[in-house]
C-alpha positions as CSV (number, residue, x, y, z in Angstrom):
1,X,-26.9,-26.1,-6.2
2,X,-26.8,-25.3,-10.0
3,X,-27.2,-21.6,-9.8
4,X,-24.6,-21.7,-6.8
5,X,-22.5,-23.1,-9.3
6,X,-23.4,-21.0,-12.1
7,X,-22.4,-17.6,-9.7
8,X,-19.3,-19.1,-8.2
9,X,-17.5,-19.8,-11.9
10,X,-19.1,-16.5,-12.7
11,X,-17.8,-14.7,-9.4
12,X,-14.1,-16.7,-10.4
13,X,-14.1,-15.0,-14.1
14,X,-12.5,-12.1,-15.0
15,X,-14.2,-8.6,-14.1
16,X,-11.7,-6.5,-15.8
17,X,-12.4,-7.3,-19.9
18,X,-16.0,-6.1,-19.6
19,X,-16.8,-4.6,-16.0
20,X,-20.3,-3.9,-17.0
21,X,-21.5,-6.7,-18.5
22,X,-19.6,-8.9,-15.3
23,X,-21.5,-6.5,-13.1
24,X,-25.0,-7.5,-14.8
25,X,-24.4,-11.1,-15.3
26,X,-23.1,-11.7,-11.4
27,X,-26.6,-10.3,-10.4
28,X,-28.9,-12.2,-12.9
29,X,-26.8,-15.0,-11.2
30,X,-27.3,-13.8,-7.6
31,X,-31.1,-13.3,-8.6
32,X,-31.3,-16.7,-9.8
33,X,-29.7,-18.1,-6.8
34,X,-31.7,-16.2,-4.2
35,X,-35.3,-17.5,-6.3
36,X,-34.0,-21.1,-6.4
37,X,-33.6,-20.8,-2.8
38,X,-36.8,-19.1,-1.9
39,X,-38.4,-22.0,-3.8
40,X,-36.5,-24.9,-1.9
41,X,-38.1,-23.2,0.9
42,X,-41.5,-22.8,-0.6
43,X,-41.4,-18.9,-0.9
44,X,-43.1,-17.9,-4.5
45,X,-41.2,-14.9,-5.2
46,X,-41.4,-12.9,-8.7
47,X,-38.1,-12.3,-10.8
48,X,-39.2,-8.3,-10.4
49,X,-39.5,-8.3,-6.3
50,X,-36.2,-10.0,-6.1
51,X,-34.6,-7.9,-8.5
52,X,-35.9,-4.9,-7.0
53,X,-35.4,-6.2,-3.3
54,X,-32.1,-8.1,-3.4
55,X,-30.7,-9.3,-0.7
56,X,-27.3,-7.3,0.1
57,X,-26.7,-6.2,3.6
58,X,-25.1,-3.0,4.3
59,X,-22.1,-4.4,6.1
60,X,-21.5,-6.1,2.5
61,X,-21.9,-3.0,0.6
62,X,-19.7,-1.2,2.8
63,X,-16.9,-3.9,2.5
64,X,-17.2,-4.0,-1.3
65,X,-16.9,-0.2,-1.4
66,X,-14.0,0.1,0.9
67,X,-12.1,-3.0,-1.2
68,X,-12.6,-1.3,-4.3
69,X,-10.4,2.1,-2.6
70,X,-7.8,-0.2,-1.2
71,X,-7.4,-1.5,-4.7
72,X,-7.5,1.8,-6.1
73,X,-5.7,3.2,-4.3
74,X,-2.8,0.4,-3.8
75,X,-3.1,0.3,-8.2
76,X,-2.2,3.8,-7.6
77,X,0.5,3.9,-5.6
78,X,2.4,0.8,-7.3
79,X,1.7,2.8,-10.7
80,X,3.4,6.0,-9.4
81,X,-0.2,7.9,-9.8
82,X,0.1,8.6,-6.2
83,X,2.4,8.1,-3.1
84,X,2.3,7.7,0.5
85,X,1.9,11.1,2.8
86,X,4.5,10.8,5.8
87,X,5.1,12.8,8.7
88,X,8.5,12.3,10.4
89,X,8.4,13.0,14.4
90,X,11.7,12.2,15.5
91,X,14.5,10.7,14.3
92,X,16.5,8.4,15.8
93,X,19.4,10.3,17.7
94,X,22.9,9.7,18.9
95,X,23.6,12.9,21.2
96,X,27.4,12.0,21.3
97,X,27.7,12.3,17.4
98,X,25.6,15.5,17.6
99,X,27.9,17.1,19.5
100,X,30.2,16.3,17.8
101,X,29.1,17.2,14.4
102,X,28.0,20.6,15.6
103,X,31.4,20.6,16.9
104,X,32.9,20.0,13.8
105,X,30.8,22.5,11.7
106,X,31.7,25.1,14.4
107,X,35.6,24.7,13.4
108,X,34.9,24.5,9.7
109,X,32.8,27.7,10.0
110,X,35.6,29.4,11.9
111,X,38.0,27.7,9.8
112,X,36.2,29.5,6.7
113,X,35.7,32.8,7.9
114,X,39.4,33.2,8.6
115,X,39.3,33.3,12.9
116,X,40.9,30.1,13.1
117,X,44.0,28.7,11.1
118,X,44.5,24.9,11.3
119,X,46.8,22.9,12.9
120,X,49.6,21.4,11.0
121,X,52.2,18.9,12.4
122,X,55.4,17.6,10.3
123,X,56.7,14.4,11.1
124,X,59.8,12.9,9.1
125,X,59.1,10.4,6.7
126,X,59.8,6.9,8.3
127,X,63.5,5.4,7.6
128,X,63.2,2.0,5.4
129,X,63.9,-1.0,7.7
130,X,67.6,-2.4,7.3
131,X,67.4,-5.3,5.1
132,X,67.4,-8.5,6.9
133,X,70.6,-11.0,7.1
Protein backbone atom coordinates (compact mmCIF):
# COMPACT_ATOMS: atom_id res chain seq x y z
CA UNK A 1 0.00 0.00 0.00
CA UNK A 2 2.97 2.39 0.63
CA UNK A 3 4.42 2.36 -2.83
CA UNK A 4 0.69 2.67 -4.15
CA UNK A 5 0.75 5.66 -2.20
CA UNK A 6 4.07 6.85 -3.03
CA UNK A 7 3.01 6.67 -7.16
CA UNK A 8 -0.47 8.10 -6.70
CA UNK A 9 1.00 11.60 -4.93
CA UNK A 10 3.64 11.21 -7.54
CA UNK A 11 1.12 10.50 -10.55
CA UNK A 12 -1.00 13.85 -8.76
CA UNK A 13 2.24 16.19 -9.01
CA UNK A 14 3.08 18.30 -11.63
CA UNK A 15 4.69 16.90 -14.97
CA UNK A 16 5.19 20.09 -16.63
CA UNK A 17 8.28 21.78 -14.26
CA UNK A 18 10.60 18.89 -15.08
CA UNK A 19 9.04 16.35 -17.63
CA UNK A 20 12.04 14.22 -17.49
CA UNK A 21 12.79 13.79 -14.16
CA UNK A 22 8.60 13.19 -13.54
CA UNK A 23 8.94 10.64 -16.30
CA UNK A 24 11.91 8.70 -14.39
CA UNK A 25 10.61 9.09 -10.90
CA UNK A 26 6.82 7.75 -11.91
CA UNK A 27 8.63 4.52 -13.15
CA UNK A 28 11.11 3.91 -10.16
CA UNK A 29 7.63 4.28 -8.40
CA UNK A 30 5.69 1.88 -10.82
CA UNK A 31 8.84 -0.50 -10.41
CA UNK A 32 8.53 -0.35 -6.80
CA UNK A 33 4.96 -0.99 -6.86
CA UNK A 34 4.95 -3.92 -9.29
CA UNK A 35 8.05 -5.67 -6.83
CA UNK A 36 6.10 -5.00 -3.66
CA UNK A 37 3.38 -6.79 -5.24
CA UNK A 38 5.21 -9.65 -6.73
CA UNK A 39 6.44 -10.20 -3.16
CA UNK A 40 2.93 -10.13 -1.37
CA UNK A 41 2.42 -12.80 -3.79
CA UNK A 42 5.65 -14.66 -3.22
CA UNK A 43 7.24 -13.89 -6.66
CA UNK A 44 11.17 -13.05 -6.13
CA UNK A 45 11.61 -10.75 -8.89
CA UNK A 46 15.11 -8.65 -9.43
CA UNK A 47 14.89 -4.70 -9.71
CA UNK A 48 16.65 -5.30 -13.35
CA UNK A 49 13.93 -7.99 -14.83
CA UNK A 50 11.17 -5.70 -13.73
CA UNK A 51 12.73 -2.70 -15.00
CA UNK A 52 13.51 -4.30 -18.20
CA UNK A 53 10.08 -6.20 -18.34
CA UNK A 54 7.53 -3.70 -17.00
CA UNK A 55 4.25 -4.31 -16.99
CA UNK A 56 2.47 -1.77 -19.59
CA UNK A 57 -0.04 -3.29 -21.88
CA UNK A 58 -0.32 -1.98 -25.37
CA UNK A 59 -3.90 -0.80 -25.04
CA UNK A 60 -2.21 1.60 -22.25
CA UNK A 61 0.45 2.76 -24.39
CA UNK A 62 -1.70 3.41 -27.17
CA UNK A 63 -4.20 5.53 -24.88
CA UNK A 64 -1.22 7.48 -23.39
CA UNK A 65 0.04 8.26 -26.92
CA UNK A 66 -3.20 9.27 -28.35
CA UNK A 67 -3.98 11.63 -25.00
CA UNK A 68 -0.80 13.28 -25.39
CA UNK A 69 -2.01 14.42 -29.37
CA UNK A 70 -5.42 15.42 -28.11
CA UNK A 71 -3.51 17.65 -25.75
CA UNK A 72 -1.25 18.78 -28.28
CA UNK A 73 -3.13 19.35 -30.43
CA UNK A 74 -6.20 21.09 -28.42
CA UNK A 75 -2.89 23.40 -26.67
CA UNK A 76 -2.54 24.10 -30.21
CA UNK A 77 -5.58 25.12 -31.35
CA UNK A 78 -6.56 27.26 -28.20
CA UNK A 79 -2.97 28.95 -28.69
CA UNK A 80 -3.75 29.93 -32.34
CA UNK A 81 -0.71 27.47 -33.49
CA UNK A 82 -3.21 25.69 -35.51
CA UNK A 83 -7.02 25.67 -36.40
CA UNK A 84 -9.66 23.43 -37.30
CA UNK A 85 -9.93 22.17 -41.21
CA UNK A 86 -13.75 22.47 -42.33
CA UNK A 87 -15.49 21.48 -45.30
CA UNK A 88 -18.85 23.22 -45.94
CA UNK A 89 -21.43 20.81 -47.94
CA UNK A 90 -24.47 22.70 -48.01
CA UNK A 91 -25.75 25.52 -46.59
CA UNK A 92 -28.86 25.94 -45.28
CA UNK A 93 -31.21 27.46 -48.07
CA UNK A 94 -34.36 29.47 -48.35
CA UNK A 95 -35.34 29.06 -52.25
CA UNK A 96 -37.85 31.93 -51.92
CA UNK A 97 -35.15 34.46 -50.80
CA UNK A 98 -32.92 33.07 -53.56
CA UNK A 99 -35.05 33.93 -56.07
CA UNK A 100 -35.40 36.72 -55.00
CA UNK A 101 -31.98 37.93 -54.46
CA UNK A 102 -31.04 36.73 -57.91
CA UNK A 103 -33.91 38.75 -58.83
CA UNK A 104 -32.81 41.66 -57.29
CA UNK A 105 -29.14 41.46 -58.61
CA UNK A 106 -30.67 40.96 -62.10
CA UNK A 107 -32.33 44.62 -61.87
CA UNK A 108 -29.32 46.17 -60.30
CA UNK A 109 -27.17 44.68 -63.04
CA UNK A 110 -29.60 46.00 -65.66
CA UNK A 111 -30.03 49.05 -63.67
CA UNK A 112 -26.12 49.54 -63.99
CA UNK A 113 -25.56 48.88 -67.41
CA UNK A 114 -28.05 51.49 -68.47
CA UNK A 115 -31.05 48.84 -70.10
CA UNK A 116 -33.32 49.69 -67.41
CA UNK A 117 -34.12 53.15 -65.75
CA UNK A 118 -35.98 53.03 -62.45
CA UNK A 119 -39.16 53.70 -61.45
CA UNK A 120 -40.02 56.89 -59.68
CA UNK A 121 -43.38 57.86 -58.23
CA UNK A 122 -44.25 61.51 -56.66
CA UNK A 123 -46.74 61.65 -54.17
CA UNK A 124 -47.62 65.15 -52.51
CA UNK A 125 -46.38 65.70 -49.20
CA UNK A 126 -49.15 64.94 -46.61
CA UNK A 127 -51.41 68.14 -45.42
CA UNK A 128 -50.79 68.76 -41.52
CA UNK A 129 -54.05 67.64 -39.61
CA UNK A 130 -56.33 70.68 -38.65
CA UNK A 131 -55.68 71.50 -35.13
CA UNK A 132 -58.17 70.02 -32.81
CA UNK A 133 -61.02 72.21 -30.98
Amino acid sequence: MAAWSDLLMHLNSDSQINPDAWLRTRMTRFISLLKAMGTALHYEFRDAEIQDHAYLPQWQIAQMNEQELVRKGLLDLVSGKTSLPMKVTEFPADEEMARRTADLQRLLIEWLEGDRTPVVTAQPAAQPAPPTP
